[in-house]
C-alpha positions in Angstrom: -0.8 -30.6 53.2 2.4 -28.6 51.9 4.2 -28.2 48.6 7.8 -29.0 47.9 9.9 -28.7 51.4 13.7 -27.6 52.0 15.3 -30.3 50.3 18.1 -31.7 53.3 21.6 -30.8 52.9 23.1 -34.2 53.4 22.7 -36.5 50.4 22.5 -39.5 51.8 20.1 -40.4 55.2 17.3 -38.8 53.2 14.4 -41.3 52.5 11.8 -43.2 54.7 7.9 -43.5 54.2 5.1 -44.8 52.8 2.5 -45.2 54.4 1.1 -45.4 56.3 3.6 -47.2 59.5 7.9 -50.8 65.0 10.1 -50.6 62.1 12.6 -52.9 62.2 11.7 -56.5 63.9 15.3 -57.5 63.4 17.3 -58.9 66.6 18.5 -55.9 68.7 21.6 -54.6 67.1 21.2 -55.2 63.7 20.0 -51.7 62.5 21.9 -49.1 63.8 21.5 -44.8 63.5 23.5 -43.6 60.5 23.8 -43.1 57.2 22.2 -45.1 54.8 24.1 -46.9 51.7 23.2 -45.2 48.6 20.6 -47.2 46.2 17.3 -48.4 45.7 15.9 -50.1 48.5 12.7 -52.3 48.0 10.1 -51.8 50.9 10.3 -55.1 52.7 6.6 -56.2 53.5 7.4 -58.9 56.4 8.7 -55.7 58.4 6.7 -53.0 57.3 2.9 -51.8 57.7 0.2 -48.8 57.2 -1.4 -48.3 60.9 -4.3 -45.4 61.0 -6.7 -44.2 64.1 -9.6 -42.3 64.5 -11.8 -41.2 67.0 -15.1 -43.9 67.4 -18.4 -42.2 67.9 -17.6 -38.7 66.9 -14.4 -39.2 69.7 -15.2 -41.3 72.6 -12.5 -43.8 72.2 -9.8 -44.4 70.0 -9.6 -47.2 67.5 -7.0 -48.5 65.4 -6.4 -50.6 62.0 -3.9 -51.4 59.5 -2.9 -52.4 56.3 -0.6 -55.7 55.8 0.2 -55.3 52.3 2.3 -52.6 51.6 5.3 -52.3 48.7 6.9 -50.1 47.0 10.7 -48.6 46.9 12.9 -45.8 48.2 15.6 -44.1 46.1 18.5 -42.7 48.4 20.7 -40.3 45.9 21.6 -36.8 46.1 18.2 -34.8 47.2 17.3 -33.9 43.7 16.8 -38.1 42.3 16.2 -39.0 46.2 12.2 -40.4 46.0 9.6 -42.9 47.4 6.8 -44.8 45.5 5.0 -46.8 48.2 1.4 -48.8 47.0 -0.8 -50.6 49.8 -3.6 -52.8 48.6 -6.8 -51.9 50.2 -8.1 -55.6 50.7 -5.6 -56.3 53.0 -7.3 -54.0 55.4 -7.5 -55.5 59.3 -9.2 -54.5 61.9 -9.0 -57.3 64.0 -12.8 -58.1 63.2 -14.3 -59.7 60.6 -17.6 -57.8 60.5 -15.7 -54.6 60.5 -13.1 -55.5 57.8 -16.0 -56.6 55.4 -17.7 -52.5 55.9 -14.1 -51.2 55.5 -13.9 -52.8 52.4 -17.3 -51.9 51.0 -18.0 -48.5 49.1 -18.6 -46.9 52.3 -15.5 -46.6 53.0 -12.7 -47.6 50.8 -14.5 -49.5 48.0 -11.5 -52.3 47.4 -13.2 -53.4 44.4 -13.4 -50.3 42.6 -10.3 -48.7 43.9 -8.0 -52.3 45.3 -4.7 -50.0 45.3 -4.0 -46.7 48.1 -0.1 -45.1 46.8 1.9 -42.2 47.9 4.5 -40.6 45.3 6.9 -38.3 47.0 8.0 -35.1 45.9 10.2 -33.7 48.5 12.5 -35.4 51.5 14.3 -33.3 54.6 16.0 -34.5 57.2 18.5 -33.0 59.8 21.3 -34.2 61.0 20.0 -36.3 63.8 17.4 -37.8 61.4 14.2 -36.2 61.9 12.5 -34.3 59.1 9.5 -34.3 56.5 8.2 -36.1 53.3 6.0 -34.5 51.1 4.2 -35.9 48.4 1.2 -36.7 46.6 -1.2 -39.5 48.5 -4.2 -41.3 46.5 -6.8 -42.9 48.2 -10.5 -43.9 46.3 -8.8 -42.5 42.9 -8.8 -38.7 44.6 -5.2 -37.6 45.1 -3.8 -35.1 47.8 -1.0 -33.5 48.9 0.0 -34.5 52.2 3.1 -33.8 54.6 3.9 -36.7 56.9 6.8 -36.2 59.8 9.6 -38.0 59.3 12.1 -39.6 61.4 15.2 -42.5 60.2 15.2 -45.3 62.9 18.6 -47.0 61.6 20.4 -48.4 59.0 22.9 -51.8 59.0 22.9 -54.9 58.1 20.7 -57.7 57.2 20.9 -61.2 58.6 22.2 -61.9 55.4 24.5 -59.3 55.0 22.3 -57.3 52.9 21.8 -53.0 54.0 18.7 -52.0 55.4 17.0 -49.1 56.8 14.2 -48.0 58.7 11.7 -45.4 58.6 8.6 -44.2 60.6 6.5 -41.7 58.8 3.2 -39.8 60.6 0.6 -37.5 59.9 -3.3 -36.4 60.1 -5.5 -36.5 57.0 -9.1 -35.5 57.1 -11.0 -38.7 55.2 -13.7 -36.6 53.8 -11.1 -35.2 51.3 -10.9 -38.4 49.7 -14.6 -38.6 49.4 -14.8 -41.0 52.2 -17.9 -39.2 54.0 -19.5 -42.0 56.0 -20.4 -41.7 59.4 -19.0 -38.3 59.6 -18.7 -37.5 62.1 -21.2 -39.1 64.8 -19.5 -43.4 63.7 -16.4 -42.0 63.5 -14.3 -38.6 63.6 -13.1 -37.5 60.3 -9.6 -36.6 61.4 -7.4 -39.8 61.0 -3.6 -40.1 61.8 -1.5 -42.3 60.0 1.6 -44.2 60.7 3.8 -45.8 58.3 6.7 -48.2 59.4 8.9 -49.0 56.5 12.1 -51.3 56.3 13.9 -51.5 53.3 16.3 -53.4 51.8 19.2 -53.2 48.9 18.9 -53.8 45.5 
């Protein structure tokens, strides 16, 4: 959880979130490394998802989750206007079990009916010349809101079936759950460290 970070010294190839969250599903060759096209690009939500783990029974396994709804858009402009807004509804929570969707949900963990919308607002985007970098920014889950630093790393950028530019982002990073008041079962049901991974694809406005 960091402040503002060395903003990157090439304007362009400086976005990604979200998110998190396979990137791009497209047929091999369609995104390539480079530099992206500058614009807004609206998250597409066929090709992009929120994906967290944590330990089960205070760490003897591993289990993971994601979210399927996820939108939002990323600004590529000089570093100062470059940005990413990124909401994920909290209903669309899947664990690939019923039961354990409907606890998710409920106010023991994150309470969809009282708080139905997770977002991240970025504040700061660096990335080197080969793509890799970080993305600050302020992350709200359960209506408390945190600064939070997720690694960052550009997967490609090209074209669309369509013709239309893309790129593609993969974002990670460990938050500690209790700090958005999300205390159950800490940490004997499950750990309170939980990584995140956001795959994002985005297309041209």
């Amino acid at each position: 959880m960091q402040q503002l970070m060395t903003l990157l010294a090439r304007p362009l190839r400086s976005l990604g979130f979200a998110a998190a969250l396979a990137v791009a599903t497209l047929p091999a060759g369609v995104l390539a490394q480079g530099t992206p096209v500058p614009g807004t690009y609206k998250i597409d939500p066929a090709h992009s998802g929120a994906f967290f783990e944590v330990g089960h029974l205070g760490g003897i396994s591993r289990f993971m989750g994601r979210f399927n709804d996820i939108s939002g858009e990323v600004v590529v402009d000089a570093p100062a206007k470059s940005r990413v807004k990124a909401d994920i509804k909290t209903e669309s929570v899947d664990s690939n079990h019923e039961g354990l969707d409907k606890h998710l949900k409920s106010p023991d963990f994150f309470s969809v009916v009282q708080y139905p919308t997770m977002s991240f607002a970025s504040t700061a985007v660096a990335l080197n010349a080969s793509g890799e970098g970080t993305l600050a920014g302020n992350l709200t889950i359960r209506g408390v809101t945190q600064p939070v630093t997720f690694k960052l790393k550009q997967i490609g950028v090209g074209k669309g079936m369509r013709g239309d530019d893309r790129v593609g982002y993969v974002a990670t990073t460990t938050i500690k759950r209790s700090d958005f008041g999300m205390t159950y079962g800490v940490p004997k049901a499950a750990t309170d460290e939980v990584d995140l991974r956001i795959n994002i694809e985005a297309i041209k406005q």
